[in-house]
mmCIF file of the N, C-alpha and C atoms, coordinates in Angstrom:
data_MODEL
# 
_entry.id   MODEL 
# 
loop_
_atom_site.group_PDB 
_atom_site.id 
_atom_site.type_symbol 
_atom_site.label_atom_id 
_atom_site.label_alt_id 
_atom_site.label_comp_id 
_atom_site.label_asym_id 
_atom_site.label_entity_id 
_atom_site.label_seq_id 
_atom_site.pdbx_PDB_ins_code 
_atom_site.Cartn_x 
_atom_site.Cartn_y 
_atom_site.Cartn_z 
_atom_site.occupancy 
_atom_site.B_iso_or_equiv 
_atom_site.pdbx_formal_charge 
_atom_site.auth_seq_id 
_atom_site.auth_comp_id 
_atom_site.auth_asym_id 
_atom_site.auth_atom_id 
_atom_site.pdbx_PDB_model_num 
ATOM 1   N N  . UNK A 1 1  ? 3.717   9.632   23.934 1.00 0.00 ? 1  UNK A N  1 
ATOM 2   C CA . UNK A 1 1  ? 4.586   8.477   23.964 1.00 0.00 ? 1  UNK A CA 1 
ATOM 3   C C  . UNK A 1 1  ? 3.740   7.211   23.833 1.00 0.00 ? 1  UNK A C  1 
ATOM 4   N N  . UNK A 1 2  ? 3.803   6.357   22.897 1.00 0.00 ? 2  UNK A N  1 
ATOM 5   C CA . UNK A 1 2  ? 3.374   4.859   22.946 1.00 0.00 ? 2  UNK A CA 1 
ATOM 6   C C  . UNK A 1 2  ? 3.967   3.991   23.718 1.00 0.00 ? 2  UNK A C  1 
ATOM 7   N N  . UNK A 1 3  ? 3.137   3.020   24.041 1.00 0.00 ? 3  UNK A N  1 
ATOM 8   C CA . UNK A 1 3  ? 3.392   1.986   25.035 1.00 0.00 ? 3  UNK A CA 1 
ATOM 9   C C  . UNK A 1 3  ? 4.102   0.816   23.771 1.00 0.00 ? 3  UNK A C  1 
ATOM 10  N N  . UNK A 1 4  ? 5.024   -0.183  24.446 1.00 0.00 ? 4  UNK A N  1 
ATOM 11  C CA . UNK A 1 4  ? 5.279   -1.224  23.618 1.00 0.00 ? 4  UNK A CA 1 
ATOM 12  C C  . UNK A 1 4  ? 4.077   -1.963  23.003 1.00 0.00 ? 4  UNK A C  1 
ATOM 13  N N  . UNK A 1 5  ? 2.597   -1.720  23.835 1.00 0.00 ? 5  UNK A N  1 
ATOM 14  C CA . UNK A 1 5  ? 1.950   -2.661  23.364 1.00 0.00 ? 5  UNK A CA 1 
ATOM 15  C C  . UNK A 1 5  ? 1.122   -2.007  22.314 1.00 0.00 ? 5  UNK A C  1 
ATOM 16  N N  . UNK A 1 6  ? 0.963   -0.943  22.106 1.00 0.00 ? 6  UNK A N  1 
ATOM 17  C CA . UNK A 1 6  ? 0.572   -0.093  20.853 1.00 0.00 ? 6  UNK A CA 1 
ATOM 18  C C  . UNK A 1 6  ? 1.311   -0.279  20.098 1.00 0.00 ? 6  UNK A C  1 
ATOM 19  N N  . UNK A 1 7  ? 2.781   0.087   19.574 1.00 0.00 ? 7  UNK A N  1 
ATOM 20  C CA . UNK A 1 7  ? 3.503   -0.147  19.121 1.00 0.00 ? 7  UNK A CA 1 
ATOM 21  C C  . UNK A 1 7  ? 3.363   -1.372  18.358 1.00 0.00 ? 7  UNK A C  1 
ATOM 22  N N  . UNK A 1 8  ? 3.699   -2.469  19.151 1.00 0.00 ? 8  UNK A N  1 
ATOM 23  C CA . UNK A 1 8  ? 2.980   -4.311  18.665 1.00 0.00 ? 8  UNK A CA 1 
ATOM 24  C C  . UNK A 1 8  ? 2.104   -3.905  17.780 1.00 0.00 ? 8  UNK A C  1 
ATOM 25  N N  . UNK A 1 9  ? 1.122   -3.296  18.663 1.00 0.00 ? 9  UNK A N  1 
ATOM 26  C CA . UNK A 1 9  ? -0.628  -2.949  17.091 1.00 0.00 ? 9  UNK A CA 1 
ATOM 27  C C  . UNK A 1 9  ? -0.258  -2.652  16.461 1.00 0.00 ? 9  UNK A C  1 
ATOM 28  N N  . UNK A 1 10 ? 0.249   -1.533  16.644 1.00 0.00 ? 10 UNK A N  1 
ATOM 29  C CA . UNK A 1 10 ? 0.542   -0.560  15.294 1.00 0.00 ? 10 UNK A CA 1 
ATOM 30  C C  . UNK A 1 10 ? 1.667   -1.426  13.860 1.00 0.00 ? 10 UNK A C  1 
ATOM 31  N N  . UNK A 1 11 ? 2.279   -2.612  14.442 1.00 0.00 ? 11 UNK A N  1 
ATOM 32  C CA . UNK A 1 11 ? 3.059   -3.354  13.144 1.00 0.00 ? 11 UNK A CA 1 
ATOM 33  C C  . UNK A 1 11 ? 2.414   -4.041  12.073 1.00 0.00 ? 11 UNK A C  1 
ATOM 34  N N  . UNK A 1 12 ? 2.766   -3.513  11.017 1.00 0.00 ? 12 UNK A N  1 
ATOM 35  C CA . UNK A 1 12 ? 1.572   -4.277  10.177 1.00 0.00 ? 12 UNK A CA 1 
ATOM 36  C C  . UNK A 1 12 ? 2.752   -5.914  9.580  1.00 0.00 ? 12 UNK A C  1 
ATOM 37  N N  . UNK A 1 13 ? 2.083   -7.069  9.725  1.00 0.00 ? 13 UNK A N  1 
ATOM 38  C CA . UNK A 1 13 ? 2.659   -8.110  9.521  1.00 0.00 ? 13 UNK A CA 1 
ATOM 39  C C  . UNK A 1 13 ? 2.640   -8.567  7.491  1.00 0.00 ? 13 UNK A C  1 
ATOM 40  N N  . UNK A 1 14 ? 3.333   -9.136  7.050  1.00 0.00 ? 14 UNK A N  1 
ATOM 41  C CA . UNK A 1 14 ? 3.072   -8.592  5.763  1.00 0.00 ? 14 UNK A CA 1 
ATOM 42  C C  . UNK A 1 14 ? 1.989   -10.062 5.400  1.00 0.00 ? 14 UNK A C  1 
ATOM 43  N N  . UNK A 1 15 ? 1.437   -10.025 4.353  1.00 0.00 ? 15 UNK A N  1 
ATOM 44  C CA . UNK A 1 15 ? 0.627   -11.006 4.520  1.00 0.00 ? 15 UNK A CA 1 
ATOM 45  C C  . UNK A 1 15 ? 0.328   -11.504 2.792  1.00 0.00 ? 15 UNK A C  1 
ATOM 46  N N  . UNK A 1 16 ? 0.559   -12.606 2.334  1.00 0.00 ? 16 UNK A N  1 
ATOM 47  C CA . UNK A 1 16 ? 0.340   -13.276 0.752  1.00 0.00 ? 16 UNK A CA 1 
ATOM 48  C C  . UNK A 1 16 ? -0.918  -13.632 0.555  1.00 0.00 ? 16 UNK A C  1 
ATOM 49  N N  . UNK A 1 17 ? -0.960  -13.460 -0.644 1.00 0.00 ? 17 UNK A N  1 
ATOM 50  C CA . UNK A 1 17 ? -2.549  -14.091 -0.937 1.00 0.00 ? 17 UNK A CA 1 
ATOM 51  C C  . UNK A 1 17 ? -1.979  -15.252 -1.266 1.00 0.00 ? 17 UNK A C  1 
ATOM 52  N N  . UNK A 1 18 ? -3.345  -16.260 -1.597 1.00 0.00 ? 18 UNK A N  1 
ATOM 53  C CA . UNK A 1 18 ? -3.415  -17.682 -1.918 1.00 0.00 ? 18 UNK A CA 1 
ATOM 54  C C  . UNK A 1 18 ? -2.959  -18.371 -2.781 1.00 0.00 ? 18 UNK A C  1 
ATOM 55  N N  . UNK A 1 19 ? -2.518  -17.609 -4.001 1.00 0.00 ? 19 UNK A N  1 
ATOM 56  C CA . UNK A 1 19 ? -1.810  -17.933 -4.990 1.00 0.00 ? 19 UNK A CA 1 
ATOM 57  C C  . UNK A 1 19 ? -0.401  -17.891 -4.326 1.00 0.00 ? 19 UNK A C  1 
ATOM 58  N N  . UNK A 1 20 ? -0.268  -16.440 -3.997 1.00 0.00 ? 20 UNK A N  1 
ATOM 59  C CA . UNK A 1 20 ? 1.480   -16.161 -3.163 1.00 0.00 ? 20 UNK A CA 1 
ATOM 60  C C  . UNK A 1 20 ? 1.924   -17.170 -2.565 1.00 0.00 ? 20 UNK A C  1 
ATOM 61  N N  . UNK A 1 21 ? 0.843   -17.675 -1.567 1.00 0.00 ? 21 UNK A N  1 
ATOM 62  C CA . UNK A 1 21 ? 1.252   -19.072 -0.373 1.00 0.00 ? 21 UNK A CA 1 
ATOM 63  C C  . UNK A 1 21 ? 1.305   -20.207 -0.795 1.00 0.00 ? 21 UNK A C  1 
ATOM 64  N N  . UNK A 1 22 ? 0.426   -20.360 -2.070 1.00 0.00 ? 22 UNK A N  1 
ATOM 65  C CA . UNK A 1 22 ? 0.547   -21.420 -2.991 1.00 0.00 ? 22 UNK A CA 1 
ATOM 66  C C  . UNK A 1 22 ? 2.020   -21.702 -3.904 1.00 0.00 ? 22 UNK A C  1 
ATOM 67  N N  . UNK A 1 23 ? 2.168   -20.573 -4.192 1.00 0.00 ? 23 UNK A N  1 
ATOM 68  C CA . UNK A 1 23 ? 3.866   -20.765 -5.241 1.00 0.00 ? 23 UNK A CA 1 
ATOM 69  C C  . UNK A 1 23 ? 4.617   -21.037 -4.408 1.00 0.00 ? 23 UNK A C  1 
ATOM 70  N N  . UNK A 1 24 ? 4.699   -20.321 -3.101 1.00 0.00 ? 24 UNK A N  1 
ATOM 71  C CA . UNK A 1 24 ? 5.561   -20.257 -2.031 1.00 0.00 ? 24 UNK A CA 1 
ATOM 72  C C  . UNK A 1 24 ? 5.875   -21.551 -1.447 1.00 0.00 ? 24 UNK A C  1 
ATOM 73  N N  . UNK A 1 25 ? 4.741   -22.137 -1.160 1.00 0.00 ? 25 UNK A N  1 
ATOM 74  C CA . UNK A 1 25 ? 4.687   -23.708 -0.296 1.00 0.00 ? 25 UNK A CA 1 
ATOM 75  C C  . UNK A 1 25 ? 4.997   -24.542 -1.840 1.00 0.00 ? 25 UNK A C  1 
ATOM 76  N N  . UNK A 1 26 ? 4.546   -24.829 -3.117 1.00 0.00 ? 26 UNK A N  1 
ATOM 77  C CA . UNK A 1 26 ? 4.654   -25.392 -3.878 1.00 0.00 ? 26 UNK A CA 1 
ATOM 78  C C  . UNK A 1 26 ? 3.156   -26.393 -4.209 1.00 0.00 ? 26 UNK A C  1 
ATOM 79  N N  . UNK A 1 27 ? 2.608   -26.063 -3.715 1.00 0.00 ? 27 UNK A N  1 
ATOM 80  C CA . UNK A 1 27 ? 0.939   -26.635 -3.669 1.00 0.00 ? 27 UNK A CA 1 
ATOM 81  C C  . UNK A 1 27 ? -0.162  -25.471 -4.617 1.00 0.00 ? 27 UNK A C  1 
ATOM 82  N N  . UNK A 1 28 ? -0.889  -26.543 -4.751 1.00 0.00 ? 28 UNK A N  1 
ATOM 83  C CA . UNK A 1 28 ? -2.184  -25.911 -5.774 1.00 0.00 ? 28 UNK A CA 1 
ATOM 84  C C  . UNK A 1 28 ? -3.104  -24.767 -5.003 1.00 0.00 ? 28 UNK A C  1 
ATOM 85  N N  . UNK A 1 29 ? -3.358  -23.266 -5.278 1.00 0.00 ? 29 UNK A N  1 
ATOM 86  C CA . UNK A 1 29 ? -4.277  -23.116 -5.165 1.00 0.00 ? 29 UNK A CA 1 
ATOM 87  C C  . UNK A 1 29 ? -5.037  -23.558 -3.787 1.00 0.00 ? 29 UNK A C  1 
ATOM 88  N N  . UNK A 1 30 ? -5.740  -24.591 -4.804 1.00 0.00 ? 30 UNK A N  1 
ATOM 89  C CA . UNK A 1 30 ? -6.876  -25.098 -3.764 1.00 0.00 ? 30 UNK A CA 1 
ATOM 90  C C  . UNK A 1 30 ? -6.960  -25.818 -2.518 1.00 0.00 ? 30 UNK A C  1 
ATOM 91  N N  . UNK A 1 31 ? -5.420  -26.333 -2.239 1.00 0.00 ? 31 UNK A N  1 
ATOM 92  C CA . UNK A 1 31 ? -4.941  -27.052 -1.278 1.00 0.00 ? 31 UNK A CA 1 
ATOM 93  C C  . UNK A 1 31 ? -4.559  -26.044 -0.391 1.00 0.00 ? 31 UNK A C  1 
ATOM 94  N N  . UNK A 1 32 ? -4.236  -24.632 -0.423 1.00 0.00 ? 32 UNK A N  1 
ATOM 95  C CA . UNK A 1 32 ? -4.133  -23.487 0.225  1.00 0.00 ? 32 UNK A CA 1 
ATOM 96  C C  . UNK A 1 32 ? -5.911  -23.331 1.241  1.00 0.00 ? 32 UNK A C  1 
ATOM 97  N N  . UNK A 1 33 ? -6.650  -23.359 0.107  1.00 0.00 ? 33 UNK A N  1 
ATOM 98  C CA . UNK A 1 33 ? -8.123  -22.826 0.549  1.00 0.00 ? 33 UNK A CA 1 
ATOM 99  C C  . UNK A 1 33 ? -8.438  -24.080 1.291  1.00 0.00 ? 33 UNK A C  1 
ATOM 100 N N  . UNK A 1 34 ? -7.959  -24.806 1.238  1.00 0.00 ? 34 UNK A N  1 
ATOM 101 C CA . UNK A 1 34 ? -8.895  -26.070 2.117  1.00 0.00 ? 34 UNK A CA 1 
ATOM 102 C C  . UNK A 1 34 ? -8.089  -26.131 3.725  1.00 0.00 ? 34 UNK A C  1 
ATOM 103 N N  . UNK A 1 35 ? -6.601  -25.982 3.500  1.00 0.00 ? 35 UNK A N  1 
ATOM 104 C CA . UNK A 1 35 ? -6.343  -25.608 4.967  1.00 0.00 ? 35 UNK A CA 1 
ATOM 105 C C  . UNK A 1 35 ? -7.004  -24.797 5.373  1.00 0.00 ? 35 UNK A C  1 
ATOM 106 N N  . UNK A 1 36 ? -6.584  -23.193 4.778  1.00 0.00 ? 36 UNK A N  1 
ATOM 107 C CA . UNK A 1 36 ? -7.615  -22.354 5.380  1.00 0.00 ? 36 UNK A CA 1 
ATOM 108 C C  . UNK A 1 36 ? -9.076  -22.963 5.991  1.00 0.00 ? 36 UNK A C  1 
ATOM 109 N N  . UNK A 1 37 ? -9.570  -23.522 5.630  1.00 0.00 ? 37 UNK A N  1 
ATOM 110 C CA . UNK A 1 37 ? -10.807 -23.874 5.844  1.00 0.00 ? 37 UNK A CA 1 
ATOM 111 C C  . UNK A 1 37 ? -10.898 -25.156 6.703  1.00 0.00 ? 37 UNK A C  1 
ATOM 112 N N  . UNK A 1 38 ? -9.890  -26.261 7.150  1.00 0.00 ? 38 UNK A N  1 
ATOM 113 C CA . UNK A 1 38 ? -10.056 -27.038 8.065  1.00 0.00 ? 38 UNK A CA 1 
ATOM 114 C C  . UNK A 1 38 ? -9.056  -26.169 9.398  1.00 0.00 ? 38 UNK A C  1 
ATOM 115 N N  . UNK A 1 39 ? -8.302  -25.006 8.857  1.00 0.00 ? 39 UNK A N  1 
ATOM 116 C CA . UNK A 1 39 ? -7.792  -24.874 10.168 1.00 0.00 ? 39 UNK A CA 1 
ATOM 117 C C  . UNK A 1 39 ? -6.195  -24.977 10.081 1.00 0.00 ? 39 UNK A C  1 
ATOM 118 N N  . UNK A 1 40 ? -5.522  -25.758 9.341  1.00 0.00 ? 40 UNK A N  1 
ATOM 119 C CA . UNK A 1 40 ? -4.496  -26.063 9.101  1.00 0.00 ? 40 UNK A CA 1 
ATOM 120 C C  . UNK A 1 40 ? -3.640  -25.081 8.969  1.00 0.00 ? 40 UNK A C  1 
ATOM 121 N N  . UNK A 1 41 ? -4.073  -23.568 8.245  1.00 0.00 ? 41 UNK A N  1 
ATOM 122 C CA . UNK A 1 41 ? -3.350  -22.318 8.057  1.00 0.00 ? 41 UNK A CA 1 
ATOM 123 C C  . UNK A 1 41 ? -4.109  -21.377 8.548  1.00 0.00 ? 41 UNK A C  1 
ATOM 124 N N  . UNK A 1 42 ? -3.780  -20.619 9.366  1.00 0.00 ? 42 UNK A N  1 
ATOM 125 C CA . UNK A 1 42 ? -4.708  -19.405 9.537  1.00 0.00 ? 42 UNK A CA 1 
ATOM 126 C C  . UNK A 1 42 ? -4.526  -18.373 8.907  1.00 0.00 ? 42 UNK A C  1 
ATOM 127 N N  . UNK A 1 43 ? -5.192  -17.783 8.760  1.00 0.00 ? 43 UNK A N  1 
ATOM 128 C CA . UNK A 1 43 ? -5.667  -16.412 7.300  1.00 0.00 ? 43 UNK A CA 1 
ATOM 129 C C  . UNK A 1 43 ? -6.545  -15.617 7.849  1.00 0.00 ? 43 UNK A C  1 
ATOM 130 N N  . UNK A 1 44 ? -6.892  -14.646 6.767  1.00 0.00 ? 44 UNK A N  1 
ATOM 131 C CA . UNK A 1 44 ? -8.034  -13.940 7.069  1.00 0.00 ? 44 UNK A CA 1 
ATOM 132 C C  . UNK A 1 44 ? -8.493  -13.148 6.156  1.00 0.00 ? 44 UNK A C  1 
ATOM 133 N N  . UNK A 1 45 ? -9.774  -12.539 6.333  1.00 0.00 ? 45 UNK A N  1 
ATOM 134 C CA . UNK A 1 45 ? -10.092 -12.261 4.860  1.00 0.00 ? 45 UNK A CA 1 
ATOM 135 C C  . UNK A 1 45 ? -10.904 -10.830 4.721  1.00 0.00 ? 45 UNK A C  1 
ATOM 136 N N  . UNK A 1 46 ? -10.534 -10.185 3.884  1.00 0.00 ? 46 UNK A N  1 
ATOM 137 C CA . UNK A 1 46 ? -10.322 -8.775  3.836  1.00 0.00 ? 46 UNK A CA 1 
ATOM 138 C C  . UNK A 1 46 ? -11.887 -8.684  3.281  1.00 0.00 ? 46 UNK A C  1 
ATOM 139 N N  . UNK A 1 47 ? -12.380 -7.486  3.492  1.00 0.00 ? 47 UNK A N  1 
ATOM 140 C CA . UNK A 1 47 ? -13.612 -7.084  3.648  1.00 0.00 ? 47 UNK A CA 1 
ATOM 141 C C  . UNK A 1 47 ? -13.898 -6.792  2.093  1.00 0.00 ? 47 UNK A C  1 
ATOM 142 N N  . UNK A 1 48 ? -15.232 -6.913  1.597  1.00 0.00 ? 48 UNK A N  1 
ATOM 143 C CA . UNK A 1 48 ? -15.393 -7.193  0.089  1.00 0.00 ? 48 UNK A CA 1 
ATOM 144 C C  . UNK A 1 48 ? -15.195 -5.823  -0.267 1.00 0.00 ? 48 UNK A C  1 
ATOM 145 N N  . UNK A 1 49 ? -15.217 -5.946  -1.400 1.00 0.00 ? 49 UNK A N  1 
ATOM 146 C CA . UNK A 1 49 ? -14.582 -4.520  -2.364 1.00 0.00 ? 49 UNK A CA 1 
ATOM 147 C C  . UNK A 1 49 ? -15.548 -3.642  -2.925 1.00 0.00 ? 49 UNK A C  1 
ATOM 148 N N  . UNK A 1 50 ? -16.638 -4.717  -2.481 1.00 0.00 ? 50 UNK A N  1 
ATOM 149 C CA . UNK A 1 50 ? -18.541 -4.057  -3.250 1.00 0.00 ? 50 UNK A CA 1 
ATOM 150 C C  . UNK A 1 50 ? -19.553 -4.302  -1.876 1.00 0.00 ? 50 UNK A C  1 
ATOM 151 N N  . UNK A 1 51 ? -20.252 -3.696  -1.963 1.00 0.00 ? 51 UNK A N  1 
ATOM 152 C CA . UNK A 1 51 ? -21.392 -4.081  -0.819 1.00 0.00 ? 51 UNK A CA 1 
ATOM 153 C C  . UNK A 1 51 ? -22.224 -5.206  -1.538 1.00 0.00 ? 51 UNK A C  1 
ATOM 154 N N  . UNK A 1 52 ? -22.380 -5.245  -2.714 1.00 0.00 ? 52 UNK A N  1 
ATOM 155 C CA . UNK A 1 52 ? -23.152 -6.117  -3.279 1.00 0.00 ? 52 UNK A CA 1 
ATOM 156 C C  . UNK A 1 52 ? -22.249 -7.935  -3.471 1.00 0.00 ? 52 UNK A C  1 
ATOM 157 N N  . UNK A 1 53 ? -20.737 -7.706  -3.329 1.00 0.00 ? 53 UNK A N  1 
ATOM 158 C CA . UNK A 1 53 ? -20.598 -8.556  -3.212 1.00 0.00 ? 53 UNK A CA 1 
ATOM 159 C C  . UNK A 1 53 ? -20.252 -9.588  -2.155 1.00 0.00 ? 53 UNK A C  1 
ATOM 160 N N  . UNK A 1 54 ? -20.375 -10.561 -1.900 1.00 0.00 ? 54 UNK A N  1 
ATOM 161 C CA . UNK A 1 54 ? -20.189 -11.004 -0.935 1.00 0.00 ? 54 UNK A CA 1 
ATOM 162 C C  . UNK A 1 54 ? -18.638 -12.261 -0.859 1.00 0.00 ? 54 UNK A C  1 
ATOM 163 N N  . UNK A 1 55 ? -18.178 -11.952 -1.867 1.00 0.00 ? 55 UNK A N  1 
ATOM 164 C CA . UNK A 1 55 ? -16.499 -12.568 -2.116 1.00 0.00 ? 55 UNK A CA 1 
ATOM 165 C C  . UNK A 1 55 ? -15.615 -11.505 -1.090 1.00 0.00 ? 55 UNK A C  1 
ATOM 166 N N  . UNK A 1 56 ? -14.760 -12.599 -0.915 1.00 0.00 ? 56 UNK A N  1 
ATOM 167 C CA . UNK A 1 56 ? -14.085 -11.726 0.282  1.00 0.00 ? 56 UNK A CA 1 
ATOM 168 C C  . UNK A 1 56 ? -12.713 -12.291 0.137  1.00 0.00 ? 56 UNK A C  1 
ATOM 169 N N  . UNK A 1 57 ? -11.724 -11.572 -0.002 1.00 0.00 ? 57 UNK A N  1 
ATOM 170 C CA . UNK A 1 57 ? -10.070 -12.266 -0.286 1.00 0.00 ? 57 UNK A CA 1 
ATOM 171 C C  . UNK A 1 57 ? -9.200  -12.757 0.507  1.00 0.00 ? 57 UNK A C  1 
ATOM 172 N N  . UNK A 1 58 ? -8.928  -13.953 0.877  1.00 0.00 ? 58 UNK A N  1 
ATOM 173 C CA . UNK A 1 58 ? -8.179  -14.130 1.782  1.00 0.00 ? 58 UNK A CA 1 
ATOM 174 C C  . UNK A 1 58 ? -6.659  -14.191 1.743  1.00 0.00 ? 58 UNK A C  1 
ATOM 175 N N  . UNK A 1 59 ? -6.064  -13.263 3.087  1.00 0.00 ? 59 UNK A N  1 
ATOM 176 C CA . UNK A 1 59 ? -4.953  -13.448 3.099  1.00 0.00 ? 59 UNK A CA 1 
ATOM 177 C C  . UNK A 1 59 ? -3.966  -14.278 4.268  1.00 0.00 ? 59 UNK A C  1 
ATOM 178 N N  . UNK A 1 60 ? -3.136  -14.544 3.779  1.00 0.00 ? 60 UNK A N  1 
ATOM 179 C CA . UNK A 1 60 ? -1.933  -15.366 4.896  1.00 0.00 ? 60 UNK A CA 1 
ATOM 180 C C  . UNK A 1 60 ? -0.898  -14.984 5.435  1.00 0.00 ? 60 UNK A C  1 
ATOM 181 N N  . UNK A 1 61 ? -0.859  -14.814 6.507  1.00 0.00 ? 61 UNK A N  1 
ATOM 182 C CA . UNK A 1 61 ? 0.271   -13.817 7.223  1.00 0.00 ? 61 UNK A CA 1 
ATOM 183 C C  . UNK A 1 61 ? 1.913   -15.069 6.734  1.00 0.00 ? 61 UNK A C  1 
ATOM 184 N N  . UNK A 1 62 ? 2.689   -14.068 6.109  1.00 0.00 ? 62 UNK A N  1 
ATOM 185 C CA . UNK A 1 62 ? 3.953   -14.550 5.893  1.00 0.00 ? 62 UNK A CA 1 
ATOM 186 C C  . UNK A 1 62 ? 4.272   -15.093 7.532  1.00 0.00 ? 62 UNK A C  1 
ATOM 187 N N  . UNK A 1 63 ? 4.005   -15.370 8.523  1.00 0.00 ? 63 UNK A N  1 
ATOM 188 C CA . UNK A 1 63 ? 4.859   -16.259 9.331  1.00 0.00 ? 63 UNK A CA 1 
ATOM 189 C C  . UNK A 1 63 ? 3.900   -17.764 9.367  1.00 0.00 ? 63 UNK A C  1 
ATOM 190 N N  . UNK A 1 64 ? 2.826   -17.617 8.652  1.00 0.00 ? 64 UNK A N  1 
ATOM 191 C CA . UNK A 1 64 ? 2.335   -19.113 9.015  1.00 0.00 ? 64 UNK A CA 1 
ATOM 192 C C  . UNK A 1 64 ? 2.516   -19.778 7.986  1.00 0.00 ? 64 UNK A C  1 
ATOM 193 N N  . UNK A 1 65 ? 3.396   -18.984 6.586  1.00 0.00 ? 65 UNK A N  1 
ATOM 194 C CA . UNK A 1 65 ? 4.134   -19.747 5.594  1.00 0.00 ? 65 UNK A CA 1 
ATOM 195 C C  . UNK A 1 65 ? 5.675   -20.052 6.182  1.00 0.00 ? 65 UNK A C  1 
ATOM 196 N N  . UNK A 1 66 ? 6.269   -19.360 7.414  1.00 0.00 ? 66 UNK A N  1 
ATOM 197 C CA . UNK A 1 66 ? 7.449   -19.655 8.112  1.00 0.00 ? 66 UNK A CA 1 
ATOM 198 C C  . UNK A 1 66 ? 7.353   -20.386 8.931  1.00 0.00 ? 66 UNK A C  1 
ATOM 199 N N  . UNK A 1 67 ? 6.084   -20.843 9.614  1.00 0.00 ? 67 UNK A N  1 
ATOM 200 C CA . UNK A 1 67 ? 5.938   -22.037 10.169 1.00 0.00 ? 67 UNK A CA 1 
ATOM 201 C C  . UNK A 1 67 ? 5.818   -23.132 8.930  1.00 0.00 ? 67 UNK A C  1 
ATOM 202 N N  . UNK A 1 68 ? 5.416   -23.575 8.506  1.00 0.00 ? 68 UNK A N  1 
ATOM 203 C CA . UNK A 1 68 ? 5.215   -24.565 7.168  1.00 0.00 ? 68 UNK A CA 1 
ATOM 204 C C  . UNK A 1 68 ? 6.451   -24.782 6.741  1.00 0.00 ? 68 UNK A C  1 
ATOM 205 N N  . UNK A 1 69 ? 7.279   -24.010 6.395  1.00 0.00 ? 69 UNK A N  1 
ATOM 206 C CA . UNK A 1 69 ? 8.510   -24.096 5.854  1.00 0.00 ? 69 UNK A CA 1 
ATOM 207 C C  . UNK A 1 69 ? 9.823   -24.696 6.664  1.00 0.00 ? 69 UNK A C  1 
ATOM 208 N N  . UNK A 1 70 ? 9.574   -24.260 7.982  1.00 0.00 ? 70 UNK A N  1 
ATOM 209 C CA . UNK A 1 70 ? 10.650  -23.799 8.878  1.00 0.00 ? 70 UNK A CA 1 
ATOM 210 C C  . UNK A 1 70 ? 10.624  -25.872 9.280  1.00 0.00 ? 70 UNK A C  1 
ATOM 211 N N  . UNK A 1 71 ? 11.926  -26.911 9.368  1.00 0.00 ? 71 UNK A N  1 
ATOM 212 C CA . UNK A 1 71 ? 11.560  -27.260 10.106 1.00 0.00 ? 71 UNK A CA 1 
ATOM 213 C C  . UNK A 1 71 ? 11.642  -27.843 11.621 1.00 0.00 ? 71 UNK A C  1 
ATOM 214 N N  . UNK A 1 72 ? 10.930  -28.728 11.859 1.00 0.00 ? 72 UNK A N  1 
ATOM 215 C CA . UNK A 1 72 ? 10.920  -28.880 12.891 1.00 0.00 ? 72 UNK A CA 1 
ATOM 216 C C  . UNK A 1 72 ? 12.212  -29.768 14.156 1.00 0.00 ? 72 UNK A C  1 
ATOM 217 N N  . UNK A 1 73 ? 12.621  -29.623 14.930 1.00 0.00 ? 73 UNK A N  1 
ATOM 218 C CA . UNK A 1 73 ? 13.596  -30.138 15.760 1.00 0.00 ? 73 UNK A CA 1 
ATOM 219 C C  . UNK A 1 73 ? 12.899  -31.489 16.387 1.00 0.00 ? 73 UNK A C  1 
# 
């Protein structure tokens, strides 16, 4: 039997890449990567696809494009 809080783990949240969050919000690209990078959106970034490379893809959990969107009272 799982506990609710395994359960929680076990949900996978669905998550857009940067372009996705970009069409989505209506912003460039690069205005995506620079939140990411002051903080403004949180993301995260999936482990490289090569050992040799060191590019790494970042993704954005669809609710911190539902915060952005959603608004505020």
């Amino acid at each position: 039997m799982t506990t609710s809080r395994e359960a929680a783990r076990n949900q996978v949240t669905p998550a857009l890449t940067v372009t996705q969050a970009a069409h989505a919000l209506g912003v460039h690209p690069q205005t995506v990567y620079a939140w990411l990078q002051t903080g403004a959106v949180k993301g995260f970034r999936l482990p490289s696809s090569s050992p040799k490379s060191t590019r790494r893809a970042w993704r954005i959990p669809q609710t911190e494009i539902q915060k952005i969107t959603t608004p505020k009272n």
